[in-house]
N, C-alpha and C positions, 0 to 999 in steps of 0.2 A: 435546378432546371434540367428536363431530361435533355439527351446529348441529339443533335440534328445529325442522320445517318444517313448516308448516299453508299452502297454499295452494292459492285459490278461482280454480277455470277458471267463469267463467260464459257462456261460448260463447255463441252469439248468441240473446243474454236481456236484458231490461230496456234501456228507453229511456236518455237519458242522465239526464235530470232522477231516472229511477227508480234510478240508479247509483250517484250523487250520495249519495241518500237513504241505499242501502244501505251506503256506505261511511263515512257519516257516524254508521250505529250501530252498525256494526263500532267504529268510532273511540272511540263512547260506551261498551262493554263492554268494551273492552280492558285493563281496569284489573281485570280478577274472574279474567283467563289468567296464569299465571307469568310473567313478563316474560322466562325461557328461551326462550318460542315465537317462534318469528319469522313473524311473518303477513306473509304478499303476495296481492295481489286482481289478477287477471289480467282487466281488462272489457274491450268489446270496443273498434278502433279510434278510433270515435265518443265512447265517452266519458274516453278515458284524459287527457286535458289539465285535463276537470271534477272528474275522482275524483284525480288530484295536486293539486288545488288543497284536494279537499275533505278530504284527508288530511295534509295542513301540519301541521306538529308534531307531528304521530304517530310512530312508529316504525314503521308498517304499509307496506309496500314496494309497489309497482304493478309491476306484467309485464304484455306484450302478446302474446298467442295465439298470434304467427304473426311474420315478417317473409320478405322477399324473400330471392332469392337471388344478386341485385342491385345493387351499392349506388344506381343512380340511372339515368335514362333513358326510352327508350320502354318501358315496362311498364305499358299501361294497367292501373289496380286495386290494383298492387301495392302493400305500404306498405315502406319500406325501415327497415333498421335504425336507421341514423343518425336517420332520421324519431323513433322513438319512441323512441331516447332523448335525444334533444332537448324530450319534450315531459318526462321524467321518470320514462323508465323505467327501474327497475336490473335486472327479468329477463327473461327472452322465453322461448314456452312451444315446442319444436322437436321434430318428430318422432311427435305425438298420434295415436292409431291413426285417427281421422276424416281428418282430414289424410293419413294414407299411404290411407287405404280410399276416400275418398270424392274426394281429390284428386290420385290415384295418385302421391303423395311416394314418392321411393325415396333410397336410400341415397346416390347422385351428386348429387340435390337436397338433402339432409340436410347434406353435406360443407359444400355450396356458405352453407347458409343460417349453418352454426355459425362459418363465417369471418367472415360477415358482423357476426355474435351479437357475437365476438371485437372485432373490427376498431371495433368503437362501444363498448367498455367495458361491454356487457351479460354477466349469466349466465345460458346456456342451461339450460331446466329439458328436459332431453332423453328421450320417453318409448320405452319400447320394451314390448314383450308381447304375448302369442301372443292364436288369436283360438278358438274355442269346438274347432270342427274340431282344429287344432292342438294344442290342449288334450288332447283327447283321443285322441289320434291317439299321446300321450307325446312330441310332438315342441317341447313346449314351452321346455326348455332350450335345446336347437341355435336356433331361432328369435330368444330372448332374445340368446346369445351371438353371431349372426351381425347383430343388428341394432347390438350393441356393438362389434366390432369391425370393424366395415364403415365406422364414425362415428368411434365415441370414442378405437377406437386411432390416429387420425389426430390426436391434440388434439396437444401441447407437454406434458409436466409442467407449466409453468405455467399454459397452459390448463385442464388436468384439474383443478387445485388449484382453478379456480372454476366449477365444475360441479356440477348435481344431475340426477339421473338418477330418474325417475320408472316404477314397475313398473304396469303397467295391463295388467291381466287382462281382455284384450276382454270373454269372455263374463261378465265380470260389470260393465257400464256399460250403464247405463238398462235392466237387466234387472232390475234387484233382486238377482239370487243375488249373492253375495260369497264371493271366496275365504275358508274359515278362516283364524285367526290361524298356525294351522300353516304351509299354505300360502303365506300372505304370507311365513313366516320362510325357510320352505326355498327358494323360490325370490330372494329377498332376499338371503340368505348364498350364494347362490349365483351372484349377479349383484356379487357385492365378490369373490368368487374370481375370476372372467372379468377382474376392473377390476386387481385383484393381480398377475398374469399378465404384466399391460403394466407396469402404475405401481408394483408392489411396496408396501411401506407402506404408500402414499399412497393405495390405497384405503380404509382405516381411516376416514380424515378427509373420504371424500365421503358425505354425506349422498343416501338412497335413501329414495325418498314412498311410499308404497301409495296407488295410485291406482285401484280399483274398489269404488264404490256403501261408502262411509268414511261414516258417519253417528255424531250422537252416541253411538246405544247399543251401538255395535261398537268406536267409537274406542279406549278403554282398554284391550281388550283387543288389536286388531292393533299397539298402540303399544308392550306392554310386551316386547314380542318385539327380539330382542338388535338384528335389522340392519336393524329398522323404525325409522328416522327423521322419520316424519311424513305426511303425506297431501297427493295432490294429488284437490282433492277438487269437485265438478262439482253435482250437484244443492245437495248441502247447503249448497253458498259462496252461494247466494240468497236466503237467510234468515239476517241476521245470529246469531239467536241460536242457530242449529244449529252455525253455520260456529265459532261463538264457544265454543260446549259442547264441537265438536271439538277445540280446544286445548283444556280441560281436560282431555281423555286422556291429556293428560302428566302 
């Protein structure tokens, strides 16, 4: 049975001391979620050493938004993978549409950063999705499917067996609009056809997020949908008790 995934991008939001807090009542509610859900809090560089600390004996997993493409060097800025997970990370969030839009990531850096992901015992949470234009243009399959196999057909089978692939519908983050639960399904099922392709079965067993504007009162329904596994979810992870309602969508 693939894994049920709730996990909080909180991009660069809240101090560390405020990171701390919100991870500590995550920590406090997590007793009211199925113990099926597996939560990961993805905060930014600055606080992920205080939020493993603060989530000790929890089951709630930490990821960091980003790493190098790397492992070590003159790169001023950069943070390398080895970095975070030595401080305690078990995923890293690779390929975010800000990230290709706003830091022109492309698919040769994408390669570069998931060997890195590999090479430290991290799991990449690797996002891919069209952007509004796109969208409507119909040309949003070929886009999903060329952002996958440009990356993900490069992994190993063993590779792929630790991977989550996250769908983000550009036009629907920090807009408000949301794709339907239709829409999350059909391009979902359609993004385990593209992964079948390469990996055969083994698509079955990877877990894929819906990742656009995922709040409580939509959760349950984009969750009940066959090849929706969970959310990678951006505003609502900043309020424990939204981020927290979202796993009850399971």
């Amino acid at each position: 049975m693939r894994k049920k995934i709730v996990a909080g991008n909180w991009k660069m939001n809240t101090l560390p001391a405020e990171g701390v807090e919100l991870a500590k009542s995550v920590v406090a509610g997590r007793g009211e979620v199925c113990s099926c859900v597996n939560f990961i809090v993805c905060p930014p560089f600055t606080h992920i050493s205080e939020v493993v600390k603060a989530l000790e004996g929890s089951d709630i997993a930490v990821g960091a938004q980003d790493c190098a493409t790397e492992a070590k060097g003159a790169y001023t800025g950069e943070v390398a993978a080895q970095m975070i997970a030595a401080l305690g990370c078990k995923y890293v969030i690779l390929g975010h549409s800000e990230r290709r839009q706003y830091y022109g990531e492309t698919s040769e850096t994408l390669n570069k950063k998931m060997a890195q992901a590999y090479a430290n015992g991290l799991t990449p949470i690797y996002c891919v999705g069209e952007n509004l234009d796109e969208r409507e243009a119909g040309e949003h399959f070929n886009v999903v499917k060329a952002q996958i196999e440009e990356v993900v057909y490069n992994l190993t089978e063993e590779q792929f067996a630790n991977l989550v692939i996250a769908y983000e519908p550009v036009w629907a983050i920090g807009t408000g609009k949301t794709a339907t639960a239709e829409q999350a399904q059909e391009i979902h099922a359609y993004i385990r056809k593209v992964l079948a392709d390469k990996f055969g079965a083994a698509a079955e067993e990877c877990a894929i997020l819906y990742g656009g504007s995922c709040k409580p009162s939509n959760a349950a329904e984009i969750f009940a949908k066959e090849d929706v596994d969970g959310g990678l979810i951006g505003g609502a992870a900043l309020k424990a008790e939204d981020f927290l309602a979202i796993g009850k969508g399971f």
